[in-house]
N, C-alpha and C positions, 0 to 999 in steps of 0.2 A: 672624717673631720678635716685633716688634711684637702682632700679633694675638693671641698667648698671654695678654700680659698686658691688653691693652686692653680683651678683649670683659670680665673679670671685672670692671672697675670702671663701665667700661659698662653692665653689667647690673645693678649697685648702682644705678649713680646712675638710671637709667631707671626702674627697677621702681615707683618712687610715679607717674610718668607713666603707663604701660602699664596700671598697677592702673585709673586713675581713667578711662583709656579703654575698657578692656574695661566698665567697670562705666555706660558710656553706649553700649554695642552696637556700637564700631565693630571692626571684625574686621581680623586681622593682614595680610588680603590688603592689604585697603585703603592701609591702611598703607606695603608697599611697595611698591605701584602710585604712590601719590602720590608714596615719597621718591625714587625713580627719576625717577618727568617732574619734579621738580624740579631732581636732580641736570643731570638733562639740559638743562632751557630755562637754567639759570642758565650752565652749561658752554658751550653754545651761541649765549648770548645775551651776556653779562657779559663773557665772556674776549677772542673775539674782537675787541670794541669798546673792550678797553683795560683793564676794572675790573678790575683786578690784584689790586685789595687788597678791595674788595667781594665778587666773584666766588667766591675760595677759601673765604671766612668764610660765605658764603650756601652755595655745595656742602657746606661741613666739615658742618653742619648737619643738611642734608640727608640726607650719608653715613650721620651717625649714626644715623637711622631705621632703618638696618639691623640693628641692635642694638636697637632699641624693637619690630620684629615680631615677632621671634625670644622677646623675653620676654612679649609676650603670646600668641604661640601657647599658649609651655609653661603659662601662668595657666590659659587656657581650654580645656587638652590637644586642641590641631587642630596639636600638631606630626606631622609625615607626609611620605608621598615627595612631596606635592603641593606643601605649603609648602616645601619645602626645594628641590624642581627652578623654582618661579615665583622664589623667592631668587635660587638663583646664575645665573638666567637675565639675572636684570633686572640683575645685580650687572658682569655681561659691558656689557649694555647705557652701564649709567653709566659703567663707566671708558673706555670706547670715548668718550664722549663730551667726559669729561677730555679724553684727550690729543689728540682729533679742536679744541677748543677753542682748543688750548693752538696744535697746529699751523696751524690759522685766525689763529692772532695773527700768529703769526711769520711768514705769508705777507702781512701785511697792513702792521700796524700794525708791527710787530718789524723788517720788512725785512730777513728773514734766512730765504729758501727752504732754505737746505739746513737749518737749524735745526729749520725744521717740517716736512721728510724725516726726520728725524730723530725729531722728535714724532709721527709716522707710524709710525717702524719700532717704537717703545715701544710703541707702540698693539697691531701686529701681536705682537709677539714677547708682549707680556701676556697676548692673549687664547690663546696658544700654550701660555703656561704652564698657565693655568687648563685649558685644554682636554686637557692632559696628565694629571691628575689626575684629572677625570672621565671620561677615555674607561679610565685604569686600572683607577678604580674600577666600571665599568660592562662590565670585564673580572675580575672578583672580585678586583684586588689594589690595592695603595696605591702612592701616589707623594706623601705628605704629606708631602716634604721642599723644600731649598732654599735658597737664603740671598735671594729676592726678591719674597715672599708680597705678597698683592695689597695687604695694611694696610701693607707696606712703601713700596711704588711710590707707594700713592696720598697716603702721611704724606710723601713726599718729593719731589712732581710739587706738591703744592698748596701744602707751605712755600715752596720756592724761589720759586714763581711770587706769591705773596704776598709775599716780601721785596724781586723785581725791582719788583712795587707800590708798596712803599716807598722805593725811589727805588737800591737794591741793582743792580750791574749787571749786564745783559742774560747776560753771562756765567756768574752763577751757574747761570742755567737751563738751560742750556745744555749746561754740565759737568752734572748733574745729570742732564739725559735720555740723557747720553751713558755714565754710569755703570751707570744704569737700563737701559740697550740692553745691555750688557756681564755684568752682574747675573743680567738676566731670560733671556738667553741662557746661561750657564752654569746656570740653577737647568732649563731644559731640559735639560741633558744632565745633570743629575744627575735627573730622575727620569724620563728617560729608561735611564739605567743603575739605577736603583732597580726599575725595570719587567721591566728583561733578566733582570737578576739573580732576581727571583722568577718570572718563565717557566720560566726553565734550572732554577730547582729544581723548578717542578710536572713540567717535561717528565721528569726526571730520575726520578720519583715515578710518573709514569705508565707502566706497561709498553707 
């Protein structure tokens, strides 16, 4: 939901950045090779140790590089299946590292195991979603639906955990991974049903 409107103001506000980098040679891999180990050491490093309110504002950052490689591919035409599978490769990579982060907190500092059981199972069921959608489409059909897209989760895994920063309690995060668990697993069986439903018509279709 989220990501319909997000990438188009994203790709306004970026476009004088991505101009001024293509035009000093640096190439869009680059680009999201870096904002991934970013997303990652900050995720990894920031969250678990407490920086609640650091931490999300350094990843937010980060994330957005996602939206900066994307518009300088299309400047210097090297959009491709090559740019697009190191994308949603690295893109798996960073939210894994989110909520792997988040759940480090909570076994630590949060003092709440089952909380970051929890922050585990988002983890798992996210990368389930995403992976339902490219194995569809790497079976010639679509599953681009949902009510739990990945700008969803991660606009709402990184506010909450930034407000708990702000002194907000442990509880909102909490409710929030647990909506997020409930969310991400329904937006599987709807495109898991998105997926049947156009089999049973090719099958149908085929003699």
């Amino acid at each position: 939901m989220l990501s319909r409107y997000a990438r188009a103001v994203m790709s306004a506000v970026f476009t004088p950045v991505a101009r001024a980098l293509v035009r000093r040679g640096v190439s869009p891999d680059v680009v999201t090779v870096l904002g991934t180990l970013g997303v990652v050491l900050a995720a990894l490093l920031l969250l678990p140790a407490g920086h609640l309110v650091v931490g999300p504002l350094v990843i937010t950052a980060f994330v957005l590089s996602d939206t900066l490689d994307g518009v300088m591919a299309r400047m210097t035409g090297r959009s491709g299946p090559w740019g697009a599978f190191l994308d949603s490769t690295l893109d798996r990579v960073g939210d894994a590292a989110i909520f792997l982060g988040v759940a480090l907190w909570f076994l630590g500092d949060g003092a709440s195991p089952a909380a970051g059981v929890l922050a585990l199972v988002c983890l798992v069921l996210g990368s389930v979603v995403s992976y339902a959608k490219a194995r569809a489409e790497g079976l010639g059909m679509t599953a681009d639906v949902g009510i739990a897209a990945r700008a969803d989760r991660l606009v709402a895994v990184l506010a909450a955990t930034f407000f708990v920063g702000l002194g907000a309690p442990t509880l909102l995060l909490v409710v929030v991974l647990a909506v997020l668990a409930v969310l991400s697993a329904v937006t599987i069986g709807q495109r898991v049903a998105t997926v049947r439903r156009q089999a049973s018509a090719l099958a149908r279709r085929t003699p």
